[in-house]
RODOPA-399252 format. One line per 8 residues: their letters; for each residue x, y, z of N, C-alpha, C, O. Coordinates in nm, 2 decimals. Atoms other than C-alpha are relative to their C-alpha. Example, Ala and Ser with C-alpha at 12.3 -4.5 7.8 and 13.67 -1.06 7.14 Angstrom:
2
AS = 0.09:-0.12:0.00:1.23:-0.45:0.78:0.09:0.12:0.00:0.19:0.12:0.07; -0.09:-0.11:0.00:1.37:-0.11:0.71:-0.08:0.11:0.08:-0.03:0.22:0.09
! end
This chain:
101
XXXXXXXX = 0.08:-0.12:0.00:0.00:0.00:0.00:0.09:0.13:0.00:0.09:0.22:-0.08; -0.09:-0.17:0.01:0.26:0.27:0.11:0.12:-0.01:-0.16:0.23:0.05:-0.16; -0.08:0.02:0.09:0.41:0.18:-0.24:-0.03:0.07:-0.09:0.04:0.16:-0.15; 0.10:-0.05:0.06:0.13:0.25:-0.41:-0.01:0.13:0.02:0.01:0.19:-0.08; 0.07:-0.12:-0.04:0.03:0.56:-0.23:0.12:0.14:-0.08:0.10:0.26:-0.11; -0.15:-0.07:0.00:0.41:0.69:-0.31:-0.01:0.00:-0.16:-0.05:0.11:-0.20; 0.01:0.02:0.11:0.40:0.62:-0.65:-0.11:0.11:-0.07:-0.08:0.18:-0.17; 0.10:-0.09:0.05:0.04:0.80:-0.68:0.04:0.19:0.06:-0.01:0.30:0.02
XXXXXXXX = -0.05:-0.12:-0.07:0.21:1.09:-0.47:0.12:0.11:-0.08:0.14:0.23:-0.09; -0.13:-0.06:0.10:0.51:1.12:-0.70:-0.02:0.10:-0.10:0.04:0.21:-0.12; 0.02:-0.05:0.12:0.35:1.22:-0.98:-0.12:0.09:0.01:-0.17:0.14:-0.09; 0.13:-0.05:-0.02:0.04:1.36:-0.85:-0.12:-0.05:-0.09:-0.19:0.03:-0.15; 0.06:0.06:0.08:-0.15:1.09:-1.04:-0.13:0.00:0.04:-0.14:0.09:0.13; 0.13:0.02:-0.05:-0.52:1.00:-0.98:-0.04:-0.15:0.06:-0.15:-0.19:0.10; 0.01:0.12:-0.04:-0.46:0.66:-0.87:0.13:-0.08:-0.02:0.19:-0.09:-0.12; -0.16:0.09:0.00:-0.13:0.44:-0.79:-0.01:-0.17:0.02:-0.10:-0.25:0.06
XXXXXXXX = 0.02:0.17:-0.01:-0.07:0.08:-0.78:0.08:-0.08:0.04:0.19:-0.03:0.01; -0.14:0.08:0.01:0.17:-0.19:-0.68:-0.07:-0.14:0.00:-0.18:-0.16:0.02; 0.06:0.11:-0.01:0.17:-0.55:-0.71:0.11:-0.08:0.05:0.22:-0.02:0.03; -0.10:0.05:-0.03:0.40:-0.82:-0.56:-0.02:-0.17:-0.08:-0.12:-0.24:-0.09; 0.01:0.14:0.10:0.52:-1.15:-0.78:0.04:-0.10:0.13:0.05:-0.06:0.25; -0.02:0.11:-0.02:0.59:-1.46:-0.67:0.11:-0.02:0.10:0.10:-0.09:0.20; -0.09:0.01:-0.06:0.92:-1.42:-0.56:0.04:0.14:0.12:0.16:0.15:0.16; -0.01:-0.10:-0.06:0.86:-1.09:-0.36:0.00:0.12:-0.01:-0.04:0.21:0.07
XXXXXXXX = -0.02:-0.10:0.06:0.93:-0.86:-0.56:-0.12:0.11:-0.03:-0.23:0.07:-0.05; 0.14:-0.05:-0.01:0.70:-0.55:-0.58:0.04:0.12:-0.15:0.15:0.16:-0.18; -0.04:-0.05:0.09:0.66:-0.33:-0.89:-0.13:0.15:0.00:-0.24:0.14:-0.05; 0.10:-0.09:-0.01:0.48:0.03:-0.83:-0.02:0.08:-0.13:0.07:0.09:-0.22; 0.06:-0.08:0.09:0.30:0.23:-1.06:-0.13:0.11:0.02:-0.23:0.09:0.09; 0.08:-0.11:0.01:0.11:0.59:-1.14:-0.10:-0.07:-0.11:-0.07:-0.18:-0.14; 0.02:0.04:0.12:-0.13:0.57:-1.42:0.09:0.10:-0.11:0.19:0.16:-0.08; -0.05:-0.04:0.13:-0.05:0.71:-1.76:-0.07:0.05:-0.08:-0.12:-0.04:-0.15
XXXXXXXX = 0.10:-0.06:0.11:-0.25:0.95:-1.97:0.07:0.09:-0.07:0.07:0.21:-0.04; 0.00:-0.04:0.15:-0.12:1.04:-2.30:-0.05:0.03:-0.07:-0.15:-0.04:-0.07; 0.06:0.01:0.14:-0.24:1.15:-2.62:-0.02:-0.14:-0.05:-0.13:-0.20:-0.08; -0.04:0.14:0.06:-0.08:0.82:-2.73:-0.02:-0.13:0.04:-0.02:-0.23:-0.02; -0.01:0.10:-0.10:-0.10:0.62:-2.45:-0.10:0.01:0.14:-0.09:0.12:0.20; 0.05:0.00:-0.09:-0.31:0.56:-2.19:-0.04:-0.18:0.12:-0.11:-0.28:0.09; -0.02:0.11:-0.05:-0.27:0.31:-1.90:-0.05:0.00:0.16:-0.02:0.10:0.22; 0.06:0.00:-0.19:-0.44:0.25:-1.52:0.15:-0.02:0.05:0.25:-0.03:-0.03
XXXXXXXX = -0.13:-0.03:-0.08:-0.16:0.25:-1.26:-0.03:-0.15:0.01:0.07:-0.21:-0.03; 0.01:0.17:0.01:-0.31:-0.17:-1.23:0.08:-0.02:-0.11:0.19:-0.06:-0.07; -0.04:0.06:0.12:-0.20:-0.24:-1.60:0.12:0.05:-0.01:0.21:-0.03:-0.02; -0.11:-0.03:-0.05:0.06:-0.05:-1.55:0.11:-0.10:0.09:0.20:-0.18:0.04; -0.05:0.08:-0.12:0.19:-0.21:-1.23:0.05:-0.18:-0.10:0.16:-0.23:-0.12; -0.02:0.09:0.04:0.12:-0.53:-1.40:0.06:-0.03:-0.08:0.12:-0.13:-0.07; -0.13:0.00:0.12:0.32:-0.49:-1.74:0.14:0.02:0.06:0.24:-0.03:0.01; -0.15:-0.02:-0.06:0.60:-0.40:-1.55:0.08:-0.16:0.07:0.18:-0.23:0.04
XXXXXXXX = -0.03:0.18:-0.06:0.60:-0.76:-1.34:0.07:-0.07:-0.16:0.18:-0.11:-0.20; -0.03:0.13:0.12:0.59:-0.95:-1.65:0.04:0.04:-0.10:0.02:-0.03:-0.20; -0.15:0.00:0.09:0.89:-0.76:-1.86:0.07:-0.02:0.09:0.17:-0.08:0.04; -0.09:0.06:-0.09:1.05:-0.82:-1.54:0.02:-0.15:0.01:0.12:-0.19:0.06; -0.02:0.19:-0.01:0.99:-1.23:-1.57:-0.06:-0.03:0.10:-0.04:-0.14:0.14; 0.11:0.09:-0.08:0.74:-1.26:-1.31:-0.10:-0.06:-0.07:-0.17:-0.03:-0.16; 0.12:0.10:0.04:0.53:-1.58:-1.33:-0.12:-0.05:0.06:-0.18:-0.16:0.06; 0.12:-0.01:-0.06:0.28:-1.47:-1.12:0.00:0.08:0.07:0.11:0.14:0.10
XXXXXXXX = 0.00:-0.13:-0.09:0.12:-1.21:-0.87:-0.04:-0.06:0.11:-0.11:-0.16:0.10; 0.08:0.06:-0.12:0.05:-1.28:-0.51:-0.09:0.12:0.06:-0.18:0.10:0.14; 0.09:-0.08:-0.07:-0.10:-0.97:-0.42:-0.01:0.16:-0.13:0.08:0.19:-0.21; -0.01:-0.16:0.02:-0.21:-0.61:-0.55:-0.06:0.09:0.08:-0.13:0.07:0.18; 0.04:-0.13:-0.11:-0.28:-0.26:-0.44:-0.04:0.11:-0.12:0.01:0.14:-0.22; 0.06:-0.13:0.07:-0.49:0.04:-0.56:-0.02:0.10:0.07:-0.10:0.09:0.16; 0.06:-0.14:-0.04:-0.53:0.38:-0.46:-0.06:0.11:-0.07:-0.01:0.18:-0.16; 0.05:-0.12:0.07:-0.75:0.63:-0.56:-0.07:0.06:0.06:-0.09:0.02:0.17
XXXXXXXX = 0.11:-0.06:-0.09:-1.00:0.89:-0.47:-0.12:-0.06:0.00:-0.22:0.02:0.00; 0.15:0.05:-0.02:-1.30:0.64:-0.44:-0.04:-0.10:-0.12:-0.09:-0.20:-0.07; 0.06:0.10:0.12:-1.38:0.44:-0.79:0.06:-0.10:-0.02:0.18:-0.10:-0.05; -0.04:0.11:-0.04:-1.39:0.08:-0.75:0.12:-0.05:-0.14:0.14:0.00:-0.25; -0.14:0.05:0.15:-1.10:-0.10:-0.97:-0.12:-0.03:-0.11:-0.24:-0.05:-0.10; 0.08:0.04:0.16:-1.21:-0.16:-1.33:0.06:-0.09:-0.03:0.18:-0.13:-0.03; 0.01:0.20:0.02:-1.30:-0.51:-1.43:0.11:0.01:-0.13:0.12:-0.10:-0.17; -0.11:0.08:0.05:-1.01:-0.51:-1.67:0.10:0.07:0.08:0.21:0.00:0.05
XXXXXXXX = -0.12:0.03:-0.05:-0.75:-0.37:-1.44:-0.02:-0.17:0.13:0.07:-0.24:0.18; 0.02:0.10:-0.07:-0.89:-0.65:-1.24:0.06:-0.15:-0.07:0.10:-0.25:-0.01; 0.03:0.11:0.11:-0.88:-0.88:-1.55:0.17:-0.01:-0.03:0.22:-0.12:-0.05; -0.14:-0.02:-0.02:-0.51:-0.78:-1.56:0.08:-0.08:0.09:0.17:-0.15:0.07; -0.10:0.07:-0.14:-0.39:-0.90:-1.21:-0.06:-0.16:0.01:0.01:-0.24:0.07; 0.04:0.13:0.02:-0.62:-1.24:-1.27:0.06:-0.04:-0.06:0.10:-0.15:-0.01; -0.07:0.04:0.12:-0.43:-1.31:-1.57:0.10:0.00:0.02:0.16:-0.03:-0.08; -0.11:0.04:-0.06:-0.10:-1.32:-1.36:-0.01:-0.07:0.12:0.07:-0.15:0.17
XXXXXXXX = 0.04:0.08:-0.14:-0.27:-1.42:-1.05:-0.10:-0.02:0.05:-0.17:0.04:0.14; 0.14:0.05:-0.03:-0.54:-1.63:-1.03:-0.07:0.05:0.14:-0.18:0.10:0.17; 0.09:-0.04:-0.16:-0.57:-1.59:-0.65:0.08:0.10:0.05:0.10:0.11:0.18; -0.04:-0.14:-0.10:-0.41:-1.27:-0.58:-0.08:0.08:0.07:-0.19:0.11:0.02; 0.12:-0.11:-0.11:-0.60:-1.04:-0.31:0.10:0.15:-0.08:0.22:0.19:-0.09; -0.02:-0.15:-0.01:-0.65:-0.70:-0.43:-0.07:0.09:0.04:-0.19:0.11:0.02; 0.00:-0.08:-0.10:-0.63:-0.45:-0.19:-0.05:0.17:-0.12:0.02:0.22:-0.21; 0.04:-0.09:0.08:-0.86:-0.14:-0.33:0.02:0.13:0.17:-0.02:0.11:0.28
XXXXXXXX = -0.05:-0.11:-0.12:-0.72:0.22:-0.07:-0.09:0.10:-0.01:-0.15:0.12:-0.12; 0.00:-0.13:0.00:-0.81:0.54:0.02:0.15:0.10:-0.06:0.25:0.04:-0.07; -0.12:-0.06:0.00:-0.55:0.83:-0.07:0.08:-0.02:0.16:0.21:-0.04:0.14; -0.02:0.01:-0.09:-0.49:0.80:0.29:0.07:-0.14:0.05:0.14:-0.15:0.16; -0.05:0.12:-0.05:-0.40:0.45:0.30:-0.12:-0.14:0.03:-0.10:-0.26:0.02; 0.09:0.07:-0.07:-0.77:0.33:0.44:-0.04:-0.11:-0.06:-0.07:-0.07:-0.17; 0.04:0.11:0.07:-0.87:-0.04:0.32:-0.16:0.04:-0.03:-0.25:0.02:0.04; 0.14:0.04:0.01:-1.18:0.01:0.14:-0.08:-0.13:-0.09:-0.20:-0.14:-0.08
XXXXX = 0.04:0.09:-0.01:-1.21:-0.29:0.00:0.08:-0.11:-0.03:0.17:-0.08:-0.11; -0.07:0.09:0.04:-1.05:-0.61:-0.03:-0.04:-0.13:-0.07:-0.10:-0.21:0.00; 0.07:0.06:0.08:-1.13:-0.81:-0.34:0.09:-0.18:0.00:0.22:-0.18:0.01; -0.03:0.11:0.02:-1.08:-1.20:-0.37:-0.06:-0.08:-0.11:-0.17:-0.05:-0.15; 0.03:0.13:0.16:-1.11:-1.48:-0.66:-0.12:-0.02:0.03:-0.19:-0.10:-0.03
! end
């Protein structure tokens, strides 16, 4: 969570993310709005894992001001981790919800 929060802090994004693989490793992310490009701080987070060579996720994390994850950043962290818990935040840190398979 404080990865996430840091990440959405950095850049003064609208929502930040992290996820942790398999072997521990944790990979944060802002989102990304371009002209050209446009990415959630989840798909994000998660493309990063898996150029990195993770072969799965055990956990993620979201922060934003209030709007529940969207069923493809969701569809994203399923697609590396069937049974990862993702942890949906307040800016503040607060668990508001915690989603399971």
């Amino acid at each position: 969570m404080t990865l996430a929060r840091a990440a959405r802090a950095r850049v003064a994004s609208a929502e930040g993310a992290a996820v942790r693989d398999e072997t521990g490793r944790t990979y944060a992310a802002a989102a990304v709005a371009l002209p050209s490009l446009r990415l959630s701080a989840l798909q994000l987070a998660v493309a990063m894992a898996v150029s990195s060579g993770a072969a799965s996720l055990e956990a993620a994390a979201l922060v934003n001001d209030g709007e529940a994850p969207d069923p493809r950043d969701l569809a994203a962290v399923r697609e590396l981790g069937r049974d990862a818990v993702v942890l949906h935040a307040a800016p503040d840190g607060s668990v508001r919800a915690t989603l399971r398979p």
